[in-house]
matplotlib code that plots the C-alpha trace (Angstrom):
import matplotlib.pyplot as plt

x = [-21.0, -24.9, -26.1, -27.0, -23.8, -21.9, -24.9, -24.6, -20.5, -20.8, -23.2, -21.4, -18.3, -19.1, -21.1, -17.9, -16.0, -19.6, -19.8, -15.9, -16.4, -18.8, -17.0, -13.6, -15.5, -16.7, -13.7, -11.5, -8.4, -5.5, -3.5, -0.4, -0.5, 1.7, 0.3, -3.1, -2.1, 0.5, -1.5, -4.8, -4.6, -4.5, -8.2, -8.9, -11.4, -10.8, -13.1, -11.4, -8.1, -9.2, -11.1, -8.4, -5.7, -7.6, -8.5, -5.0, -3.8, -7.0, -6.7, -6.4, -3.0, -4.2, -7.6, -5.9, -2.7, -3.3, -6.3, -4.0, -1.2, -3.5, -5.2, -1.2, -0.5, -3.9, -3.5, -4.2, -1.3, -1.8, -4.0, -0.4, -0.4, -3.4, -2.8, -0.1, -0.4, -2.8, -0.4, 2.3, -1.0, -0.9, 3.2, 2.3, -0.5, 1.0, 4.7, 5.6, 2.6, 3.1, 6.8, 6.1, 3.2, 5.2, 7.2, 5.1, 6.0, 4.9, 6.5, 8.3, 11.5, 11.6, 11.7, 15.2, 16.5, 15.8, 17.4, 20.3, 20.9, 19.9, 21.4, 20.0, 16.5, 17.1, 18.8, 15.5, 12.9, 15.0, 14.6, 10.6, 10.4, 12.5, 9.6, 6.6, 7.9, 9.2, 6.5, 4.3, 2.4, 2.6, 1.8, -1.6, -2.0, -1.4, -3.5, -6.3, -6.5, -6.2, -8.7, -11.4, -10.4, -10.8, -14.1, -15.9, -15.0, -13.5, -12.5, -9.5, -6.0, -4.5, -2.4, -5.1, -7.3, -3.6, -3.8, -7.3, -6.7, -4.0, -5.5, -8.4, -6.6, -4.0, -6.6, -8.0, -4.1, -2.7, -6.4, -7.6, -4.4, -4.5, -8.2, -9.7, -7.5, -8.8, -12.0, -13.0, -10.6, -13.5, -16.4, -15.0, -14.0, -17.9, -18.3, -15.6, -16.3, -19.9, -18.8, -15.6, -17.6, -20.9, -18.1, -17.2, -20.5, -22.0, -19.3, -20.1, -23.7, -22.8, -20.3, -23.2, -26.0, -28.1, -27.0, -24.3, -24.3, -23.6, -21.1, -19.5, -19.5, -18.1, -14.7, -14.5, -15.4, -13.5, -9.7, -9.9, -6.1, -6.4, -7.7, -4.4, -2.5, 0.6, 2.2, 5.6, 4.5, 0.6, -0.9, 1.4, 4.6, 5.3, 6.6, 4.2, 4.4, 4.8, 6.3, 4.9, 9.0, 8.8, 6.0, 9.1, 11.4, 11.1, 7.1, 6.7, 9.7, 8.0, 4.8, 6.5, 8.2, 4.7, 2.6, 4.9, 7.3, 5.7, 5.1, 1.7, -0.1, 1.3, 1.1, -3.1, -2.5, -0.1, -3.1, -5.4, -6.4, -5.3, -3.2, -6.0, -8.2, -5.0, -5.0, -8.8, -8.7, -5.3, -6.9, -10.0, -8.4, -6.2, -9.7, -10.8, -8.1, -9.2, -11.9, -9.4, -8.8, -12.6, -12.0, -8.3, -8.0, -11.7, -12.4, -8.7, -9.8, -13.5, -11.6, -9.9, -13.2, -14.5, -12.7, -14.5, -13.9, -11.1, -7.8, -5.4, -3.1, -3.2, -3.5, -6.9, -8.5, -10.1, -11.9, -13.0, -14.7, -16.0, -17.6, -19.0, -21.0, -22.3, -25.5, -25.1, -27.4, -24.4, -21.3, -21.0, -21.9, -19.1, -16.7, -17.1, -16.2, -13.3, -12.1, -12.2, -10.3, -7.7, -7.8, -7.1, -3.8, -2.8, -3.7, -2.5, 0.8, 1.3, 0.4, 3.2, 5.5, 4.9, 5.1, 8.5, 10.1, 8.3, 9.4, 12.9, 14.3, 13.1, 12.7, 15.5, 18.0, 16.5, 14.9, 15.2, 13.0, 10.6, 6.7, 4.4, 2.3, 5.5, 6.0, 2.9, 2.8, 6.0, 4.7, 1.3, 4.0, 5.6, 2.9, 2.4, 5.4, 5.6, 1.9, 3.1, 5.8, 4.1, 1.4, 4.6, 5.9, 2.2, 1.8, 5.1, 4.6, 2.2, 5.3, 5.5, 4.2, 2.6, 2.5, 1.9, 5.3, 6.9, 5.8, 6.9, 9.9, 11.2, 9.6, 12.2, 15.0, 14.3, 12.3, 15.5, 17.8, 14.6, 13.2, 16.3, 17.2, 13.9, 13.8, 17.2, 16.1, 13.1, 15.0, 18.6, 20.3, 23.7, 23.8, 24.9, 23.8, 27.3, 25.9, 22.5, 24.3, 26.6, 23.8, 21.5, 23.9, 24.7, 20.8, 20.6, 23.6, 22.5, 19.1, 20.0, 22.4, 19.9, 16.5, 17.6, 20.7, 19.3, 21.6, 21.5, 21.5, 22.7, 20.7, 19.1, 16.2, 15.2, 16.0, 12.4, 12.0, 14.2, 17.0, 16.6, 16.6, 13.0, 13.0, 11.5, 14.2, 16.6, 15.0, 15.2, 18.9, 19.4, 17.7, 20.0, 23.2, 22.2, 20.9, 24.2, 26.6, 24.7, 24.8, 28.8, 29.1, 27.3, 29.4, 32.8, 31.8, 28.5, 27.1, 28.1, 26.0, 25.9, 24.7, 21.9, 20.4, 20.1, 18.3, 16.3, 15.4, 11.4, 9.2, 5.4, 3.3, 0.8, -2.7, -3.7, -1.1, -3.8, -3.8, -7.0, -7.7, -8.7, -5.8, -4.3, -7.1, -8.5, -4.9, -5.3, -8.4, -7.3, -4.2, -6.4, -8.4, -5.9, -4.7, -8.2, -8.4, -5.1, -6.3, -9.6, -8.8, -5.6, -8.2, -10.8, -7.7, -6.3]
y = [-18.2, -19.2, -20.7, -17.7, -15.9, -18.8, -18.9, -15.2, -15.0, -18.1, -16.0, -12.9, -14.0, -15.9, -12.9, -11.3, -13.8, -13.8, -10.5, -10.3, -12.6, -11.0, -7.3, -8.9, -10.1, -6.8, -5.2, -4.5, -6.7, -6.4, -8.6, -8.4, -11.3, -10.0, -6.6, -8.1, -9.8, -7.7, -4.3, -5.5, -4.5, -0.3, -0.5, 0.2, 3.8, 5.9, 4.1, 0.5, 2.6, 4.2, 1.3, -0.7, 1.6, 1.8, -1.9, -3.0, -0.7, -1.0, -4.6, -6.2, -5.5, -1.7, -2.4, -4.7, -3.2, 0.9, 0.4, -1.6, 1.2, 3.8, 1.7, 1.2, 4.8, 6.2, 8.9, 9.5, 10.4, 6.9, 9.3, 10.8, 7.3, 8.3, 11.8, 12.0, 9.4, 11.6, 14.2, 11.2, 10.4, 13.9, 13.3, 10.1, 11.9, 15.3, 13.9, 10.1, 8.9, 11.6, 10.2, 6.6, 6.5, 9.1, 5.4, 2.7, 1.2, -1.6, -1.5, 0.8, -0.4, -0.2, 3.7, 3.1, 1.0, 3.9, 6.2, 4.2, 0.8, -2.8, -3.8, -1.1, -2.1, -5.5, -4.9, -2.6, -5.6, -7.7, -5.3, -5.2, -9.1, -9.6, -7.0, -8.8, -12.0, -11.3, -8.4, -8.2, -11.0, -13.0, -10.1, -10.3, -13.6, -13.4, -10.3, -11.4, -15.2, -13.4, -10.8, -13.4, -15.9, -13.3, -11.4, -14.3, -17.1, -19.3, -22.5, -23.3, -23.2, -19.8, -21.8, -23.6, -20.2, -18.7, -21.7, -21.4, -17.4, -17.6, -19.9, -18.1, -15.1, -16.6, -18.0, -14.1, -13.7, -16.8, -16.9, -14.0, -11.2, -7.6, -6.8, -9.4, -7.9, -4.6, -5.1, -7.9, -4.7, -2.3, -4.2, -5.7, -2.1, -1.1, -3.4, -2.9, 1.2, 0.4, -2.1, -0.4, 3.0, 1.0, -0.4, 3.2, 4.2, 1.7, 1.4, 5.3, 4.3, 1.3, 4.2, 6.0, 3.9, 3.6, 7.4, 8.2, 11.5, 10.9, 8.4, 11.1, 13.6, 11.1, 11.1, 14.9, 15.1, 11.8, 12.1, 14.3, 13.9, 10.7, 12.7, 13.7, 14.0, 15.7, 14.8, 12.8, 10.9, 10.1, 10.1, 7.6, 9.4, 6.6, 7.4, 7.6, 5.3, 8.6, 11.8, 15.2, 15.4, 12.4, 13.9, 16.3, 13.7, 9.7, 10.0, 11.8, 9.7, 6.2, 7.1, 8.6, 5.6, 3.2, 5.6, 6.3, 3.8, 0.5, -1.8, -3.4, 0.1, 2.3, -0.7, -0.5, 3.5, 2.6, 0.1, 3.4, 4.1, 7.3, 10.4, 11.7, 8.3, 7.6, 11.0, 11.0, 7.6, 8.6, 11.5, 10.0, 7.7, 10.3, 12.2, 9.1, 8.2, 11.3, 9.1, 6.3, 7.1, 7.0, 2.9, 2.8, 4.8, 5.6, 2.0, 2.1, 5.2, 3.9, 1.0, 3.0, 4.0, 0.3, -1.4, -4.4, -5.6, -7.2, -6.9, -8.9, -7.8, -4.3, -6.6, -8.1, -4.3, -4.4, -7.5, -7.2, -4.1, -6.1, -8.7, -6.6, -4.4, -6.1, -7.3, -11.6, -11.7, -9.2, -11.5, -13.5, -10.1, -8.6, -11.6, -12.0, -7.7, -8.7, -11.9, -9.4, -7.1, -9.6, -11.6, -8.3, -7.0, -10.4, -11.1, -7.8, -8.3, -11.7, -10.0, -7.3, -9.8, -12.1, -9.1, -7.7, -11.5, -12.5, -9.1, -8.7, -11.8, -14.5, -12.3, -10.6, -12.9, -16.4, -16.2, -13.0, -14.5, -16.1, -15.6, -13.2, -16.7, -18.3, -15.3, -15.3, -19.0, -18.6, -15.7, -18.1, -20.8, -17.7, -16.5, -20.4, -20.6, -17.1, -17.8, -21.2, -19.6, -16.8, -19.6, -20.9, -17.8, -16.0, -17.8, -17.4, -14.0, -14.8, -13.7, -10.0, -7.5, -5.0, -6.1, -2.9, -1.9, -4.7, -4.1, -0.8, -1.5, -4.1, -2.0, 0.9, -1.8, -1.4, 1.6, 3.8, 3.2, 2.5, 5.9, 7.9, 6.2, 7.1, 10.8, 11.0, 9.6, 12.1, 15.1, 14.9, 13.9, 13.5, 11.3, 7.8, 4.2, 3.7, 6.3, 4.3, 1.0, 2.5, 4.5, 1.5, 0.3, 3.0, 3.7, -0.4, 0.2, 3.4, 2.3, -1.5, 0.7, 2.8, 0.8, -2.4, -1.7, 0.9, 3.6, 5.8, 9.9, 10.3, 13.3, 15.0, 16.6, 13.5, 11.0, 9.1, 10.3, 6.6, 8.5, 5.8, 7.3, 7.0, 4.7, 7.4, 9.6, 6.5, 6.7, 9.8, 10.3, 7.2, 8.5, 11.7, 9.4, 7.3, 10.7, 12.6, 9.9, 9.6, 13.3, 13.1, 10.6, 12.5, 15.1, 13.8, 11.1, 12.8, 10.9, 11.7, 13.8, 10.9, 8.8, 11.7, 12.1, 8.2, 7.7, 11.1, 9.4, 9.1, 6.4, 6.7, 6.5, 3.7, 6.0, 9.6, 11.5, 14.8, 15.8, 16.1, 19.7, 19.7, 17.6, 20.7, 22.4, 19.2, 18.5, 21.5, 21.1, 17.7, 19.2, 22.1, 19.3, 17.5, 20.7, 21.8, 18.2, 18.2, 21.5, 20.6, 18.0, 19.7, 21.9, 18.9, 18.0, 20.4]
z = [12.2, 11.5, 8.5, 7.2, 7.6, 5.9, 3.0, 2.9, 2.7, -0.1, -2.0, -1.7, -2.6, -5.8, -7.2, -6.9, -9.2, -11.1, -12.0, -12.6, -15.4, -17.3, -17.3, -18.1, -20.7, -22.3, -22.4, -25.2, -25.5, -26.3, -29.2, -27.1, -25.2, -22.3, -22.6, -21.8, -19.0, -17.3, -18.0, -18.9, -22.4, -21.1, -21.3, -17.7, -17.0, -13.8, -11.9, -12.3, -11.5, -8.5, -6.8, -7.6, -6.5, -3.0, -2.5, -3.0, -0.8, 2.0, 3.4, 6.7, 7.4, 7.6, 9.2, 12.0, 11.8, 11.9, 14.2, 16.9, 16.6, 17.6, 20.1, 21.9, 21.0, 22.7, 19.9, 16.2, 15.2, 12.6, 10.8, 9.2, 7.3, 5.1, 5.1, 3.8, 1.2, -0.3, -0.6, -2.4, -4.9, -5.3, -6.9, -9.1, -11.0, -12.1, -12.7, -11.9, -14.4, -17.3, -17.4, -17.0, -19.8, -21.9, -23.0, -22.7, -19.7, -18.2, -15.1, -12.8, -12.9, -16.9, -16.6, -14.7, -17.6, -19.9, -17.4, -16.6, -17.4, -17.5, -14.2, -12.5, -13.5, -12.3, -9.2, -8.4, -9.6, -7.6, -4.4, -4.9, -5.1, -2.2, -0.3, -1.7, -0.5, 2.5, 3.7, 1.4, 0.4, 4.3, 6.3, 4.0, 4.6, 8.1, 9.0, 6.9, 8.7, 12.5, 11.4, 10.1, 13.1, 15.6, 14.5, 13.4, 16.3, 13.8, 15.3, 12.6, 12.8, 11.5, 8.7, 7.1, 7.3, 5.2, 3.1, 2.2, 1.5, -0.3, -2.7, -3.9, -4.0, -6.2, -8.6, -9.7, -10.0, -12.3, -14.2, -15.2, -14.9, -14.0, -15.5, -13.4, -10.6, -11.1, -11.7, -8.6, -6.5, -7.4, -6.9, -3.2, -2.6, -2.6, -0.6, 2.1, 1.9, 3.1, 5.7, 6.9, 7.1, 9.1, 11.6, 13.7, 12.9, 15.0, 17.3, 18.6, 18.4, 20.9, 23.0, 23.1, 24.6, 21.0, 19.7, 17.7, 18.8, 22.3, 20.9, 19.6, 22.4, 24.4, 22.2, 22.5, 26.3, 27.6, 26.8, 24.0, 24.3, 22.5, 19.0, 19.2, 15.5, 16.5, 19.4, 20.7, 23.6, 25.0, 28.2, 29.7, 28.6, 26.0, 22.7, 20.1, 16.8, 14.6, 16.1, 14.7, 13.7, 11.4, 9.2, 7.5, 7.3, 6.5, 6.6, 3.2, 1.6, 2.4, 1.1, -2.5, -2.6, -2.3, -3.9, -6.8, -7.3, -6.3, -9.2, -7.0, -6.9, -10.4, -12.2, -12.2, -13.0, -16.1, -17.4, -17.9, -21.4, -21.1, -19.0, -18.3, -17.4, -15.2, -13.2, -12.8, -11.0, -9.0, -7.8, -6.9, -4.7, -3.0, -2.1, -0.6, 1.4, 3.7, 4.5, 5.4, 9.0, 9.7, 9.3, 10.2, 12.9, 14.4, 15.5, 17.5, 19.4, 20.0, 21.7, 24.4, 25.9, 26.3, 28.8, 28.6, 25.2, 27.3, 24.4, 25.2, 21.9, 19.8, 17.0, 18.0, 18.7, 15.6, 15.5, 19.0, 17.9, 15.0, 17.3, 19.7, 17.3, 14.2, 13.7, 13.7, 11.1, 8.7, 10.0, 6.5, 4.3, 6.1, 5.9, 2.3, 2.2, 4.0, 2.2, -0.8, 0.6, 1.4, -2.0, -3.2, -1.6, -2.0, -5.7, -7.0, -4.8, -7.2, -10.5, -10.1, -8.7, -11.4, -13.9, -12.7, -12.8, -15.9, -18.3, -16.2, -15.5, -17.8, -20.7, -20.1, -19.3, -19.0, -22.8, -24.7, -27.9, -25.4, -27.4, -25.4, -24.6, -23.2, -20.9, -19.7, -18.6, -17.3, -15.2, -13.8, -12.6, -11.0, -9.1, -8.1, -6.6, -5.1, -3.3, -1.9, 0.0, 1.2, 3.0, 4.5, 5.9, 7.1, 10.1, 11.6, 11.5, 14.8, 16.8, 16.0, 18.7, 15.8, 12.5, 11.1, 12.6, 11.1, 7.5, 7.5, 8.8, 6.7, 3.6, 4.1, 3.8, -0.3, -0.8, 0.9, -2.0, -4.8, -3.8, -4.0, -7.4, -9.0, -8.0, -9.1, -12.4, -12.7, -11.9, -13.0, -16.4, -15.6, -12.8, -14.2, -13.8, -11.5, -8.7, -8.5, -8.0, -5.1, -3.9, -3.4, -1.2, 0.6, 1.4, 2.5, 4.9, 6.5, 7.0, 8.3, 11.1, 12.0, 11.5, 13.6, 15.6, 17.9, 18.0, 21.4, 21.2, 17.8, 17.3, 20.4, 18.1, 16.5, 19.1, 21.4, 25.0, 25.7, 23.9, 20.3, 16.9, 15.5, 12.1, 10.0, 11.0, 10.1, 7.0, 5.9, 7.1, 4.7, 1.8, 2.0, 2.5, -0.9, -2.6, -1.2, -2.5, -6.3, -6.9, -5.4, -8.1, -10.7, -10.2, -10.5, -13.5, -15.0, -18.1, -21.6, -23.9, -26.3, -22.9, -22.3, -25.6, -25.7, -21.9, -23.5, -26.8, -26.5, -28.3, -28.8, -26.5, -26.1, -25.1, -25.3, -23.0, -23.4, -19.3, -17.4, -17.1, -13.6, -12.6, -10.8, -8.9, -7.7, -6.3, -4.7, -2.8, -1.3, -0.5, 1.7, 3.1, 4.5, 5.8, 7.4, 8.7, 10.7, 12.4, 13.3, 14.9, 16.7, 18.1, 19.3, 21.4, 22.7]

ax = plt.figure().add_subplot(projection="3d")
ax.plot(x, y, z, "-o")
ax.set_aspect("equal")
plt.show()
């Protein structure tokens, strides 16, 4: 990088923190020290929700990530990732988030406390830690470091790139909580929508010789096989990362369970001010992951049809397209968008984390009559120790063919069983806190057979062309093992109706829980869109 991409970067990162600063400022707080910190004080409008919503979900792990599985899978069947997350968005604003701010939660896993018991809710915090320091927080870290070493020639070892990462991202996290979060998410997410848009766009510009047009042609006349969306195998006969099959079964299941469950995204949709703020920004987000796959996906298809970028690795697809189209003299505006992007998977991953430990386990165990300052400090020293071990882990996830595999893979390890447990708890009354113990570990032991010991012809209809069982079928044959054996359990040992109308009993609720009137038909116009998306391009490659 030039001088004046690294002035540029320096200058565009600080105004970030700047700016930051100055809104946290203005905003109403709260005189609950934990609720301020944990759920910024429930002051957040649907615009802070919905940036924030998509920044901490749209980071490097899904630009380099998605955009090197399509690249392998020489189809777009990735597209399925955003697609039908929209549809799960869809879920979380018309019944998970009515239920969860109906009580005043502050975090996910309180709902199932109400609903079942204590243990249950800890067992389930104790599952999403073990994900955010295991998947979560290093496959940032490591993404974000190869992404910025690889686009921008960075002559510096990929664990002091981590190290340098993860400690500005912590800083947003252990200073400033969920509103400085929230708001630095929204304000990097401009950012990163303009430059993650600009990349395809000049990358069929480049395909094109100078027009974007021809650029375009060229996808649809040269292998339009590769636009692709539902297929089983590609040109080459290999198996595809997502079968058409999958989208009925473990596909729709994963992306409930992170759109709906996950403490790092609802937690910035339970800090609305209101239902209605809540669905606005949920909903907003959901119409703009459509857009996703333009940045996720596009650049990985763009790829296929220049040979000489010369990639070595799927995971490197991205940043070669990176190099080989931007401007030099745009190199440090579009590192700082994607430092952002990173600090911002990675600092929202700590604030939940430190959220779930600091109300669960050292309030809830540790120190019961612990002050709301005490918590909160505990819960910095948290995040501390939770970011120092994530820098230890990132780089030695260097060895993994696709990363974005990888963190799906190990995700389903906890969200089978957390998934399962939650619908159950939305749905049913008389299914008891017994049946979501034994269920979680029933939904771990299925999926751990099938995920990762590579079972051979279980199920003809399901199975790859090499005869394995797909992991999102693994999944979803897991989920309906734990959700079989809870209802079982239900069944033969239902609750009591003293046990119902307590797990029933309803407190007030912390904002205005008026719905937003055009929750409904907006849902339905992203669900036709993602419909009419799917067909068109079905037809551009057949």
């Amino acid at each position: 990088m030039n001088t004046i991409s690294i002035v540029s970067f320096i200058t565009a990162t600080a105004a970030v923190a700047v700016f930051t600063y100055i809104l946290v400022g203005r905003m109403k707080k709260s005189k609950s020290a934990t609720e301020e910190y944990f759920t910024g004080g429930r002051a957040l409008t649907w615009p802070i929700v919905a940036g924030s919503l998509l920044l901490t979900n749209l980071s490097t792990e899904q630009l380099v990530g998605l955009n090197g599985d399509v690249f392998g899978d020489k189809a777009l069947v990735g597209v399925a990732w955003e697609a039908l997350a929209a549809f799960a968005m869809i879920a979380t604003a018309l019944v998970f988030l009515p239920t969860y701010l109906a009580s005043g939660f502050t975090t996910t896993p309180a709902f199932l406390e109400k609903r079942f018991d204590k243990t249950t809710r800890s067992m389930v915090s104790g599952l999403f830690l073990f994900g955010y320091v295991t998947v979560l927080l290093p496959v940032v870290l490591y993404t974000g470091s190869l992404a910025l070493i690889t686009m921008f020639g960075l002559n510096m070892p990929l664990y002091l790139v981590v190290a340098i990462i993860g400690v500005l991202g912590s800083s947003y996290a252990i200073f400033g909580g969920l509103k400085s979060v929230a708001v630095s998410d929204t304000l990097n997410g401009i950012g990163l929508l303009i430059g993650g848009l600009a990349i395809p766009y000049l990358a069929l510009a480049a395909l094109g010789g100078g027009s974007f047009f021809d650029g375009m042609a060229t996808l649809g006349r040269d292998n339009p096989q590769y636009l692709a969306v539902l297929a089983q195998t590609n040109l080459d006969g290999k198996t595809v990362t997502v079968p058409w099959p999958t989208l009925f079964t473990g596909m729709m299941f994963i992306q409930v369970f992170y759109w709906s469950t996950n403490q790092v995204i609802v937690q910035r949709a339970m800090a609305a001010r209101s239902l209605a703020e809540g669905q606005k920004g949920i909903l907003f987000a959901s119409g703009m992951k459509l857009l996703g796959p333009i940045m996720l996906c596009l650049p990985g298809i763009i790829a296929l049809h220049m040979p000489d970028l010369n990639i070595g690795k799927q995971d490197q697809v991205y940043g070669a397209v990176v190099r080989h189209v931007l401007p030099d003299w745009s190199l440090g505006l579009f590192a700082a968008v994607l430092v952002g992007s990173i600090l911002s998977s990675f600092n929202s991953a700590l604030n939940s984390a430190s959220t779930l430990f600091s109300l669960q386990f050292y309030r809830g165990y540790i120190n019961p009559s612990a002050s709301g300052e005490e918590t909160v400090k505990i819960g910095k020293y948290f995040c501390i120790l939770l970011a120092v071990a994530s820098i230890l882990i990132a780089p030695q996830l260097a060895q993994m063919e696709s990363i974005f595999q990888y963190l799906q893979k190990v995700n389903g390890l906890y969200s089978v069983p957390i998934i399962g447990i939650f619908l159950l708890g939305i749905t049913t009354r008389h299914v008891p806190a017994l049946a979501a113990k034994v269920g979680m570990i029933v939904g771990i032991s299925f999926y751990s057979f099938f995920t990762f010991v590579n079972i051979k012809d279980v199920i003809p209809f399901f199975a790859n062309t090499d005869g394995d069982l797909h992991w999102l079928h693994g999944y979803f044959i897991s989920f309906l093992a734990s959700i079989c054996v809870m209802l079982i359990i239900g069944y033969l040992a239902p609750k009591t109706t003293e046990e119902i109308a307590v797990s029933e009993e309803k407190t007030p609720a912390p904002v205005d829980m008026t719905p937003w009137p055009m929750a409904k038909k907006v849902s339905a116009g992203i669900f036709s869109a993602t419909v009419a998306i799917y067909l068109l391009l079905t037809w551009a490659a057949s």
